[in-house]
Residue, then its C-alpha position, 0 to 999 in steps of 0.5 A: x886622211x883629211x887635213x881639215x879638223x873634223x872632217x871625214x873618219x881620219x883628221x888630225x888630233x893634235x893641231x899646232x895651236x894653243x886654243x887647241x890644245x889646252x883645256x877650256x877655262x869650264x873644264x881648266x879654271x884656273x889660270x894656264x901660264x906660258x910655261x904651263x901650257x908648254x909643258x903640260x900641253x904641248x909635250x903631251x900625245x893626247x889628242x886636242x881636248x878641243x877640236x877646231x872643226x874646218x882648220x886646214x892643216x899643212x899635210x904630209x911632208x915630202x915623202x908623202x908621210x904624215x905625223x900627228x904630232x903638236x910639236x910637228x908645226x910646218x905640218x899641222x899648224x892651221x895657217x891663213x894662207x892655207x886656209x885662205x886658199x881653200x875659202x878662196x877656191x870654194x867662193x870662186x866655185x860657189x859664184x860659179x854656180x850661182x851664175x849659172x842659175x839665173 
């Protein structure tokens, strides 16, 4: 299982996030309330209609158990602070490697 948005076979369908999870204005034109959005979208189990490739996601719970499930948001909310960690550590690799080149 991959905790990044469409990465690998296996990642999370139903991302914690509004832009995810409600149909763009080209397939939706008319205007979606805030109560609109929570109930037609949030509630449903359908997979995201969008799909925000690289959003790192909070991962299993304690007992190592995962549910792909909107409403689940300290588990599948993308968040700055985990998706910073990882762009951090990934800048800090890259300058690595670059160093070593020269």
């Amino acid at each position: 299982m991959s905790y990044m948005v469409g990465y690998g076979s296996t990642y999370p369908q139903q991302l914690h996030h509004r832009g995810a999870s409600i149909e763009s204005v080209y397939v939706h034109p008319t205007k979606v309330g805030c109560n609109d959005g929570y109930s037609s979208y949030y509630s449903s189990s359908k997979p995201n209609p969008n799909i925000h490739v690289g959003a790192i996601v909070g991962g299993p719970n304690s007992k190592d158990e995962f549910s792909d499930t909107r409403p689940d948001s300290s588990h599948l909310e993308p968040t700055t602070y985990m998706n910073a960690a990882f762009v951090g550590s990934v800048v800090a690799f890259l300058d690595n490697s670059l160093d070593k080149s020269d």
